[in-house]
Steps between C-alpha positions, in 0.01 A plus 500: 500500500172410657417464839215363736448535870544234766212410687605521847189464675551132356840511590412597828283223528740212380792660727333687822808467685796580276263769254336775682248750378309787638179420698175569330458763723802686401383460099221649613698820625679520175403858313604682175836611519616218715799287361461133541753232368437291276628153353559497132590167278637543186399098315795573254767528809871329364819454608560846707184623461286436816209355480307745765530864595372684789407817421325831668175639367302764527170451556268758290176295515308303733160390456384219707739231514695591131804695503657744252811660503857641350807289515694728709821283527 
């Protein structure tokens, strides 16, 4: 099974009023350790099988504005 993440700052920007994300600001704040949640989409997705997942992360590296982290769901 393979997955890729959704980009929800584009998300965000095609649906301001019905898909919410954290400010900038509050990205900012974010620090190893933290958990964040995350949309996954699995491209393969039939019948039962949903075609997104939100799952928790842990956040074990932050440099600039790239992420790393451990699925934590």
């Amino acid at each position: 099974m393979s997955y890729s993440l959704v980009d929800c700052v584009y998300r965000n920007m095609m649906n301001k009023e019905t898909f919410q994300i954290p400010s900038a600001d509050d990205i900012s704040k974010l620090k190893v350790g933290d958990l964040v949640k995350l949309i996954f989409f699995n491209p393969n997705a039939t019948g039962e099988t949903p075609k997104a997942e939100r799952m928790w992360v842990i956040l074990t590296e932050i440099n600039g504005t790239k992420f790393k982290g451990t699925l934590d769901n």
